[in-house]
C-alpha positions as CSV (number, residue, x, y, z in Angstrom):
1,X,101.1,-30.2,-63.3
2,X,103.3,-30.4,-66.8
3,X,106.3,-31.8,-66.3
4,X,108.7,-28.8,-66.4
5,X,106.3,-26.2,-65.4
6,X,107.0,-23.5,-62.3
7,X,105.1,-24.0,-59.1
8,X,106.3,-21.0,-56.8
9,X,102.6,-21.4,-54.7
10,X,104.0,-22.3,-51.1
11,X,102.7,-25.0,-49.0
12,X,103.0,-27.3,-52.7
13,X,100.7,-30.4,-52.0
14,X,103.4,-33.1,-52.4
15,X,100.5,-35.3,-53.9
16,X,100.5,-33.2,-56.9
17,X,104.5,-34.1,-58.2
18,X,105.4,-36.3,-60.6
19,X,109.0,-36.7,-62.2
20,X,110.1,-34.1,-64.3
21,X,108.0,-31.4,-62.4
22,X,109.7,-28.4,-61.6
23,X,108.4,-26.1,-58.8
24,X,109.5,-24.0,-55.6
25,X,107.4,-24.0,-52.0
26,X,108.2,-20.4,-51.1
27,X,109.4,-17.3,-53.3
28,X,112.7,-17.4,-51.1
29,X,112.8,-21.2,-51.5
30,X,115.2,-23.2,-53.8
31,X,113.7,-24.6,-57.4
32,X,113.3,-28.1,-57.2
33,X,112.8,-30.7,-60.1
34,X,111.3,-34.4,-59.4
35,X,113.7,-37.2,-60.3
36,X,111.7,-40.7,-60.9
37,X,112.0,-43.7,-58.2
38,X,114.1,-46.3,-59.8
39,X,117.3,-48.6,-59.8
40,X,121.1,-47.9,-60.5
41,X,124.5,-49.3,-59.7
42,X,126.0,-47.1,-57.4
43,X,130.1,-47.3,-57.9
44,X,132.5,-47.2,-60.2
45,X,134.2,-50.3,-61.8
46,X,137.6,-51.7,-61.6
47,X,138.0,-50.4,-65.0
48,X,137.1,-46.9,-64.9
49,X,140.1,-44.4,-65.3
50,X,141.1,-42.1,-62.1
51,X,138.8,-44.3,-60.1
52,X,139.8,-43.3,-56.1
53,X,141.9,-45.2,-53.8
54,X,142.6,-45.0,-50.2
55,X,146.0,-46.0,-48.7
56,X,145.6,-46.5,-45.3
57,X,148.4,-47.4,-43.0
58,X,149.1,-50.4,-40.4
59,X,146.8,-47.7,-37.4
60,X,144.2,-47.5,-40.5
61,X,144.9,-44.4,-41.2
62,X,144.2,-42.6,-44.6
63,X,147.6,-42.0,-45.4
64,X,147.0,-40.3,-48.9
65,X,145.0,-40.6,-51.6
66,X,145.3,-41.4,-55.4
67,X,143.9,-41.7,-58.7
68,X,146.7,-43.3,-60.1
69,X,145.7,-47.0,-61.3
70,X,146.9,-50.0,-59.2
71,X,149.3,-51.4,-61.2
72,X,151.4,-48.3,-61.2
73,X,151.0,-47.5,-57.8
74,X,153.7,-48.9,-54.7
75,X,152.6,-49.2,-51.5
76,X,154.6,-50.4,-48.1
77,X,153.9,-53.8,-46.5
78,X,152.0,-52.6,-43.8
79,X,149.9,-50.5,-46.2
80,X,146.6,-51.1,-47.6
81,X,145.1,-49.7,-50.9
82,X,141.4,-49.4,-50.8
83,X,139.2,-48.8,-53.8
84,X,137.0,-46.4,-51.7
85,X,134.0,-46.1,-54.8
86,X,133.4,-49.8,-54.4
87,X,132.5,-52.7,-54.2
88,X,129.7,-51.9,-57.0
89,X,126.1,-52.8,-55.5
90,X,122.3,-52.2,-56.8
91,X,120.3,-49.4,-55.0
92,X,116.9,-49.0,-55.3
93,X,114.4,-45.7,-54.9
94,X,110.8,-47.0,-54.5
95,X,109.5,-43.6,-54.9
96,X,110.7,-40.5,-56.5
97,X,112.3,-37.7,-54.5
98,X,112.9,-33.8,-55.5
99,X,116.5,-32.2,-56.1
100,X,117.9,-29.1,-56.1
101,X,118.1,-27.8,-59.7
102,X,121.2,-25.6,-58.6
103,X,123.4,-25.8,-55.5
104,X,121.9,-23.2,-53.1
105,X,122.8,-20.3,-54.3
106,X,124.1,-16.7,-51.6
107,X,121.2,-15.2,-52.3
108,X,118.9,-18.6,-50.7
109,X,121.1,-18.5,-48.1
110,X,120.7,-15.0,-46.9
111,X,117.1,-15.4,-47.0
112,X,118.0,-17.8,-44.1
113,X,119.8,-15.5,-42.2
114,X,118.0,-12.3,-42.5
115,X,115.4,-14.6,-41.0
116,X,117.6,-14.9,-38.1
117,X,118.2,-18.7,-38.8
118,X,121.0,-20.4,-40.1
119,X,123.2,-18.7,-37.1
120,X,122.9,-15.4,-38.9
121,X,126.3,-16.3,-40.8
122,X,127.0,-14.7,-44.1
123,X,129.8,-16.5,-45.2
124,X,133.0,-15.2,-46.9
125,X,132.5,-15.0,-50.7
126,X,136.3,-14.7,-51.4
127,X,135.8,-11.5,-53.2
128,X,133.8,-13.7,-56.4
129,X,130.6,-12.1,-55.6
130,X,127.7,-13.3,-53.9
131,X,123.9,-13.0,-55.7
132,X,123.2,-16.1,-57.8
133,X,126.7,-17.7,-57.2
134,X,127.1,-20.9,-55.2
135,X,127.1,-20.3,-51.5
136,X,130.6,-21.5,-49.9
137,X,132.7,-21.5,-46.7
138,X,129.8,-23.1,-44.9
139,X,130.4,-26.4,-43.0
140,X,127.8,-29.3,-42.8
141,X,126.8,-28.0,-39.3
142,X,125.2,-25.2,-41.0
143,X,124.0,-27.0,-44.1
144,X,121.9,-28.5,-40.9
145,X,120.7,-25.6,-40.6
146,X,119.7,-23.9,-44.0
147,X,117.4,-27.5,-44.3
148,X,115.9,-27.3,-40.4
149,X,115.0,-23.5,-41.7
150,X,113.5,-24.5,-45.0
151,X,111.4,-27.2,-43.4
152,X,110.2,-25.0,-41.0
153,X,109.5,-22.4,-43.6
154,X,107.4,-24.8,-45.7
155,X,106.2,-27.3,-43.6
156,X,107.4,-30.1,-46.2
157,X,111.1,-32.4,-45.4
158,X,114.2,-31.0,-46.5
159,X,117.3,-32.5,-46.3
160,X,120.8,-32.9,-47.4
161,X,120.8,-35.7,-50.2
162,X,121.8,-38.9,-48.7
163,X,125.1,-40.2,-51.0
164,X,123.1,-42.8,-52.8
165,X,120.5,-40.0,-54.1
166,X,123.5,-37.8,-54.8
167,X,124.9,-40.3,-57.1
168,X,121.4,-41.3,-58.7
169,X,120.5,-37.9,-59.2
170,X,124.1,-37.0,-60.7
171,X,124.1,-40.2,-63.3
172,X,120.4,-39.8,-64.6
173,X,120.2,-42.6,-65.8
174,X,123.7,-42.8,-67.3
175,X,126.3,-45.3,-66.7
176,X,129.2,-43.8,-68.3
177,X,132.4,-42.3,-65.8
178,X,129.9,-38.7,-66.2
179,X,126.8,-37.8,-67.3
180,X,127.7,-36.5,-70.7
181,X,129.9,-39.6,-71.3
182,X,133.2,-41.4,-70.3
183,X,135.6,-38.9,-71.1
184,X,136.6,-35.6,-69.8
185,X,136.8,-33.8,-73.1
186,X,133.5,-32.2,-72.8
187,X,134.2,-31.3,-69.5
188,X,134.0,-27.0,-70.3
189,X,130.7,-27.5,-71.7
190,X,128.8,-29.0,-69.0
191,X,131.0,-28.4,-65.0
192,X,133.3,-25.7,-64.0
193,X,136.5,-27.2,-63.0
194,X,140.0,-27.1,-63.7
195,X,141.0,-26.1,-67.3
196,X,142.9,-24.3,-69.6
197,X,141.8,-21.2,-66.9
198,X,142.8,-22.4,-64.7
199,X,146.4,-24.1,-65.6
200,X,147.4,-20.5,-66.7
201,X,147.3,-19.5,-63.6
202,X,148.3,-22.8,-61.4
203,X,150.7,-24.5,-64.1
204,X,151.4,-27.5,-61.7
205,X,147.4,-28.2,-61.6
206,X,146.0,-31.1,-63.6
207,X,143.3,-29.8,-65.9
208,X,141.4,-30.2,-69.2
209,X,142.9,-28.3,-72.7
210,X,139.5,-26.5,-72.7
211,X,138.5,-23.0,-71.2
212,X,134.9,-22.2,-69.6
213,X,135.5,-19.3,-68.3
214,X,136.0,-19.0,-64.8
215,X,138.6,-19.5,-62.4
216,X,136.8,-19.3,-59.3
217,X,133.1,-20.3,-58.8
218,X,130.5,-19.6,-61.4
219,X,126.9,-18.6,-61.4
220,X,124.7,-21.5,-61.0
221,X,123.3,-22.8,-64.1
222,X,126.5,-21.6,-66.7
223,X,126.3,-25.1,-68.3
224,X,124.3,-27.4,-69.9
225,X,122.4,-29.9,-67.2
226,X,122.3,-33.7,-66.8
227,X,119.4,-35.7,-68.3
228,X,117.2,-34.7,-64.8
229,X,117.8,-31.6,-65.1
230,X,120.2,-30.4,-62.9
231,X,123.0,-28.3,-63.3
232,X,126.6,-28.1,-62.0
233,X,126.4,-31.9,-60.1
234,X,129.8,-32.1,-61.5
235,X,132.1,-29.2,-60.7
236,X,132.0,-25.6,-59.3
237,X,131.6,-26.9,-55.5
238,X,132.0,-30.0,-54.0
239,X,128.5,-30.6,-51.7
240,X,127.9,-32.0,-48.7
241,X,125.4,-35.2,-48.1
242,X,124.1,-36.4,-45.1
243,X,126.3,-39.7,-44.7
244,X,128.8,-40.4,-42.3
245,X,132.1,-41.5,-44.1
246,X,132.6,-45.4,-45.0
247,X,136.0,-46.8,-46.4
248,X,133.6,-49.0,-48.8
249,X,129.9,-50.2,-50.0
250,X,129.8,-53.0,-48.5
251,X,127.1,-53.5,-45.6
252,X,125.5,-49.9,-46.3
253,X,122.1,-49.2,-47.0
254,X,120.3,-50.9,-50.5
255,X,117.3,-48.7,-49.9
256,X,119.0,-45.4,-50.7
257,X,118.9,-43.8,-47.3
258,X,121.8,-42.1,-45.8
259,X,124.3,-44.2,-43.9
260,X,124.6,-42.9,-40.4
261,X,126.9,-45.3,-39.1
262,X,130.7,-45.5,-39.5
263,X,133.4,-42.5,-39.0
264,X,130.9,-39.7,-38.6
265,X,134.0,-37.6,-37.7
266,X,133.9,-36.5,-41.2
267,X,131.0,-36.7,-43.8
268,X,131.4,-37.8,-47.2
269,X,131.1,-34.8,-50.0
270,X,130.5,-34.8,-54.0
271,X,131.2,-33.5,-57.4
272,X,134.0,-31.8,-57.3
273,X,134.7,-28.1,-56.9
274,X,135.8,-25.4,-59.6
275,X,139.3,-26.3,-58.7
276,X,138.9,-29.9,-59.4
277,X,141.3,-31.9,-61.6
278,X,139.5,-34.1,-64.7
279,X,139.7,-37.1,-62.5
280,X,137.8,-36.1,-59.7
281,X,134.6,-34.8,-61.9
282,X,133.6,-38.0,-62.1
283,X,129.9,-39.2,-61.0
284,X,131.2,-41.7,-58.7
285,X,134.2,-39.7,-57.1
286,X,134.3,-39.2,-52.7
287,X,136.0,-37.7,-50.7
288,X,135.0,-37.0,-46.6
289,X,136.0,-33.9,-44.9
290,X,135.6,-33.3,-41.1
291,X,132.0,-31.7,-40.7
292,X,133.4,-28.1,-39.1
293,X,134.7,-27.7,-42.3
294,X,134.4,-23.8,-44.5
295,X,135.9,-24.5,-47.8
296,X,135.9,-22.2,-50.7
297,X,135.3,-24.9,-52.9
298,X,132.4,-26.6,-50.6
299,X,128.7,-25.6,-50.9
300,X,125.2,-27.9,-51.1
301,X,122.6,-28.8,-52.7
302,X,119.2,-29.8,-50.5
303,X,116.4,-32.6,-51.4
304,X,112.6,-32.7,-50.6
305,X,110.6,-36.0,-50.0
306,X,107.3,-36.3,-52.5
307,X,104.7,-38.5,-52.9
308,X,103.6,-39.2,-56.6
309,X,100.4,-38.0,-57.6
310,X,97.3,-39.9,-57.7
């Protein structure tokens, strides 16, 4: 197959995908592209402006969260300040895995439930419109759901990304704060989050001088895509991964695989929403939310195991 080329034949032999190839198991199904095995750092540095912190209190309790930098931050005695997208550590993907293009869109979602999966919800759109627009107001639970369904549909492993792939898959190869660079000044081009929009009509928001034209969610695909491919990582809704929420790195898995072990009382989500200030549209910004969760900023994004070709 060419890399970049449209598979829409279901049942796709997962033999036949290398990186770069872009294809879809089922007419219903969401397009996925190949993303090559390989090593990053996962984390952001000490350095790295609006990087999150955690203050917990003396029951370890989050207590509030900043991206104001440590030196101009005060904190209690009893508090703790926890730089929650650290310590930096090396993971490493052996073999190359397939990613969503775009977050799951209403339409791939109704295709779930008019199949009578996926609890037959058809979430609240908010009045934005439905169609090729993100899906939202659906919790983890039924994230579940949409990727038991698609397995079942295809007869191949779908999955929410784990929060290592997420953050692979988001960089693409690029080490800067986001995928286009360090700074938020190209922000409009490439995510939908809070701008010039969206400060008209929230003045005490944070938000870049630029305007890309929405105030709500967008149609997936409105801006340029990351080196892999993929579009809106950053921005328009925050997604859900498979990983139960840990304060930091440390101790979690090196392999890439989701961590399943910690506070699974809430699971940790990604990107940033349409909402979302500069400083949280940021590759390595977290945040956890309690799994029963329907946001109108939160939607997913699904991954498919492959084997390489050959």
């Amino acid at each position: 197959m060419l890399a970049g080329s449209v598979n829409a034949q279901a049942g796709l032999d997962a033999l036949s995908l290398d990186p770069g190839d872009v294809f879809r198991d089922c007419p219903s199904c969401p397009e996925m592209v190949v993303v090559p095995a390989g090593t990053f750092v996962m984390g952001s540095p000490e350095s790295e402006e609006g990087r999150l912190r955690a203050v917990y209190d003396e029951r370890g309790t989050a207590v509030r969260w900043t991206w104001i930098d440590d030196r101009q931050l005060q904190v209690d005695e009893e508090e703790r300040l926890v730089a929650v997208e650290g310590p930096q550590r090396y993971v490493t993907f052996q073999s190359p895995f397939a990613v969503g293009v775009y977050e799951i869109t209403f339409d791939e979602w109704e295709a779930c439930a008019r199949a009578g999966s996926c609890g037959g919800v058809i979430p609240d759109n908010e009045g934005w419109g439905r169609g090729r627009r993100p899906v939202i107001n659906v919790n983890w639970d039924e994230a579940q759901a949409y990727v038991r369904w698609l397995s079942n549909e295809t007869g191949q492993e779908y999955r929410l990304l784990s929060e290592a792939e997420w953050e692979y898959a988001a960089r693409a190869q690029n080490e800067t704060a986001r995928y286009w660079g360090g700074s938020s000044a190209e922000q409009c081009r490439y995510a939908n989050g809070a701008d010039s929009v969206a400060l008209a009509a929230n003045p005490d928001w944070r938000a870049v001088s630029c305007s890309d034209g929405h105030l709500e969610t967008s149609l997936v695909g409105s801006y340029d895509p990351n080196a892999f491919g993929l579009y809106d990582v950053l921005g328009n809704v925050w997604e859900w991964t498979q990983d139960c929420w840990n304060e930091r790195y440390s101790g979690g898995p090196v392999d890439g695989g989701a961590w399943e072990s910690g506070d699974c009382s809430t699971r940790v989500q990604r990107g940033g929403g349409w909402g979302s200030q500069p400083e949280q549209l940021r590759s390595a910004n977290r945040v956890r939310e309690s799994p029963g969760e329907r946001l109108n900023n939160t939607g997913f994004r699904v991954a498919r195991s492959v084997s390489p070709s050959g």
